[in-house]
C-alpha positions as CSV (number, residue, x, y, z in Angstrom):
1,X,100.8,7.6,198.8
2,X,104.7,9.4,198.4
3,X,106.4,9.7,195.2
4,X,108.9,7.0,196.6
5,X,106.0,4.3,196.9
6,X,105.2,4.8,193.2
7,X,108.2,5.7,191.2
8,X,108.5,2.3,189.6
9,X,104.9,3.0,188.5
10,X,104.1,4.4,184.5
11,X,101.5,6.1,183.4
12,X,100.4,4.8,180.2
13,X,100.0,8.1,177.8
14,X,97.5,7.9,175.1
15,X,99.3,7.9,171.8
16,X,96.9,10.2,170.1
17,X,96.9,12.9,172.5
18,X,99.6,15.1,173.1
19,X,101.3,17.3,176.4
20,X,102.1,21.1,175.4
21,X,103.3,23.6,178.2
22,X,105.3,27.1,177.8
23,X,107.3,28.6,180.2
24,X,109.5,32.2,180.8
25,X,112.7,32.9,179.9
26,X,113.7,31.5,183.3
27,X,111.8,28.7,182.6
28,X,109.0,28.3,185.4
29,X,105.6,27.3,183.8
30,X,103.3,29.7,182.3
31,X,101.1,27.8,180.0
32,X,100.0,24.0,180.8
33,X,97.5,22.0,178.5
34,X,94.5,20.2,179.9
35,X,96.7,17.0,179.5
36,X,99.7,18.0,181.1
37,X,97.9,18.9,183.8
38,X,95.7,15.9,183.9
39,X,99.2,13.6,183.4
40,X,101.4,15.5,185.6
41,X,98.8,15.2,188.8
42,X,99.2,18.8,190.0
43,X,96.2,21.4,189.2
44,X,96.9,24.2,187.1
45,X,97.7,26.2,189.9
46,X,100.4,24.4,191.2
47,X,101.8,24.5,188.1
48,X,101.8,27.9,186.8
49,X,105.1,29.7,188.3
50,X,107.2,26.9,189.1
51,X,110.1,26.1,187.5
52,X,109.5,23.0,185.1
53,X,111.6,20.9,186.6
54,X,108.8,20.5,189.2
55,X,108.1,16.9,187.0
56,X,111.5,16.4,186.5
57,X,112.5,12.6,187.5
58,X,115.5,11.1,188.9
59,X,116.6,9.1,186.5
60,X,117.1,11.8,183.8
61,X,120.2,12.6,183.6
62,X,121.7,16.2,184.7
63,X,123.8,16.4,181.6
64,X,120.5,15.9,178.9
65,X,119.1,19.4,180.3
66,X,122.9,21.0,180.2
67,X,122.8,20.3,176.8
68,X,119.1,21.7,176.2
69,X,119.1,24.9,178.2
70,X,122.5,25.4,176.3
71,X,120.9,24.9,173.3
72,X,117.9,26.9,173.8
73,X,120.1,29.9,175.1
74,X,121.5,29.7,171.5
75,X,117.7,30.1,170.3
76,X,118.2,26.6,168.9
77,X,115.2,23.7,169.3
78,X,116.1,20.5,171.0
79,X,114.2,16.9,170.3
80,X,114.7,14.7,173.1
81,X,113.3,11.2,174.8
82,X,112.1,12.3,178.7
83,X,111.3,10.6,181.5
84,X,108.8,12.7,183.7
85,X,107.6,12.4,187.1
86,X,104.0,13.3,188.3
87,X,103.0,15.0,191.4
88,X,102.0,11.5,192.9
89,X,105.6,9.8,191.8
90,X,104.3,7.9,188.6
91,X,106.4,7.8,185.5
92,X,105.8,9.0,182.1
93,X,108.3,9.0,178.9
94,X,107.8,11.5,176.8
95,X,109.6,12.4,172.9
96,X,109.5,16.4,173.5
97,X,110.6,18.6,171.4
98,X,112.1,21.7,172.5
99,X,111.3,25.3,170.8
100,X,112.3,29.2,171.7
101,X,110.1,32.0,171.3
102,X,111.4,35.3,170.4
103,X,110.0,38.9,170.9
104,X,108.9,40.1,167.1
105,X,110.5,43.2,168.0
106,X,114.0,42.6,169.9
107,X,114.7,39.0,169.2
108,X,115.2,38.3,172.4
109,X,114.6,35.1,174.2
110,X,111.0,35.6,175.9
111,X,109.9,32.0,176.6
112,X,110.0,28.1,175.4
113,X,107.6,25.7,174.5
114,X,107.8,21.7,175.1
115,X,105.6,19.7,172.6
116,X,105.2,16.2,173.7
117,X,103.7,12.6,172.5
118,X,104.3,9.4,174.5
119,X,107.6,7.5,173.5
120,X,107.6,4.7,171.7
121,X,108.6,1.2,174.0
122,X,111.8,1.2,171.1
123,X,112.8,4.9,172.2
124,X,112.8,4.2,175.5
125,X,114.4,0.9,175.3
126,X,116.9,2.3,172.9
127,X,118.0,5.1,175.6
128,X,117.5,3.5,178.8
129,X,121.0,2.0,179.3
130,X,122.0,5.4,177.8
131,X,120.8,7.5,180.5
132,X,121.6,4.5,183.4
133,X,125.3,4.8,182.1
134,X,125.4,8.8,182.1
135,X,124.0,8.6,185.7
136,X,126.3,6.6,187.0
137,X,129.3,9.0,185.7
138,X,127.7,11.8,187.0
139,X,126.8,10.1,190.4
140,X,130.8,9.0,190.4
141,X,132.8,12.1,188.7
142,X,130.9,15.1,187.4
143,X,128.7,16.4,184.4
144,X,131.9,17.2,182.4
145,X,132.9,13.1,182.7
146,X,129.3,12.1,181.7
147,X,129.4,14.8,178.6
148,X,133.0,13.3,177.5
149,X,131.3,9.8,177.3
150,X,128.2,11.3,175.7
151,X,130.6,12.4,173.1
152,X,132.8,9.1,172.3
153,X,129.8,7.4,172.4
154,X,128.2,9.3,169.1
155,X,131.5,9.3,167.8
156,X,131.0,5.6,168.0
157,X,127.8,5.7,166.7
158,X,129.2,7.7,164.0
159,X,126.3,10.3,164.7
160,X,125.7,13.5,166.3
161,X,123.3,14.0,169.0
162,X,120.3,15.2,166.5
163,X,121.2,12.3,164.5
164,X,121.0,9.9,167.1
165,X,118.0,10.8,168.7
166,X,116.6,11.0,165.4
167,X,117.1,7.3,164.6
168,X,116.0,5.7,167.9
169,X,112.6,7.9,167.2
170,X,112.0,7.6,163.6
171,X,111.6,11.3,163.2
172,X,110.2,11.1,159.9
173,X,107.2,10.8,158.2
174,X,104.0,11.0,160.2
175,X,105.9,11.6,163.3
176,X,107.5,14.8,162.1
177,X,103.8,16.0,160.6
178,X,103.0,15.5,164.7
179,X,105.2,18.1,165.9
180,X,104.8,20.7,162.9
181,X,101.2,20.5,163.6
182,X,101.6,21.2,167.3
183,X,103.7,24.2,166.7
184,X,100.8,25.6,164.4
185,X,98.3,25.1,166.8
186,X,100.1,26.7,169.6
187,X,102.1,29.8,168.1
């Protein structure tokens, strides 16, 4: 079956199990849990060495990433809801967040780390039209156009992109615990 024959198709994540994976500098994969492997349809050996974006989907938006690896490069984590594509064109949404690892010694940027749990219907409901409308401004002008109406749109919502994201989340609580846990387990 082609990833065009099954893109409309989701995989249902289980809520209490959670996707890790770590990658270089450069970000191709050098770390993949037993369920991002399981999830993402390709065996660990496909995985390891290829740039992430390998489960990138479609629909994400170019300008989301722009805004991560820009982030990152700063050495700063990124929390964001993403819509991932596995090796047999099934879709999963995902709330990752983001982290950069640093050399003890020279501070330098030697890797990342996504931490992922399955998103909420709300989040993805909440950022569906989002990411639809950012598309079509980059399909029709550019990733500069779709970043200017990111922008007006928070300044709308009288929130910056943290805050935002934060809200259609509910990054609190128990939720927050998730992620803190994660990083413990897998620094």
């Amino acid at each position: 079956m082609s990833k065009k024959n099954t893109i409309d198709q989701i995989i249902e994540l289980d809520p209490k199990r959670y996707i890790v994976s770590k990658t270089d500098s450069s970000g191709k994969i050098t770390y993949g849990n037993d369920y991002f492997v399981e999830i993402s349809g390709y065996s660990e050996s496909e995985l390891i060495g290829q740039p992430h974006n390998i489960i990138r989907h479609p629909d994400m938006p170019k300008l989301i990433f722009k805004i991560l690896w820009e982030r990152l490069a700063q050495g700063r984590n990124m929390l964001a809801i993403v819509k991932n594509l596995s090796k047999d064109g099934k879709t999963y949404w995902v709330t990752t967040e983001f982290e950069t690892k640093r050399d003890g010694l020279t501070n330098e940027i030697i890797g990342y780390t996504a931490f992922r749990k399955a998103a909420s219907q709300e989040s993805i409901n909440a950022i569906e039209h989002l990411y639809s409308t950012l598309n079509e401004i980059e399909g029709q002008f550019n990733i500069e156009a779709s970043q200017k109406y990111l922008t007006g749109y928070l300044e709308e919502e009288n929130k910056n992109y943290d805050e935002y994201i934060d809200n259609i989340i509910g990054n609190k609580g128990i939720f927050k615990l998730f992620f803190s846990a994660m990083k413990k387990i897998f620094n």
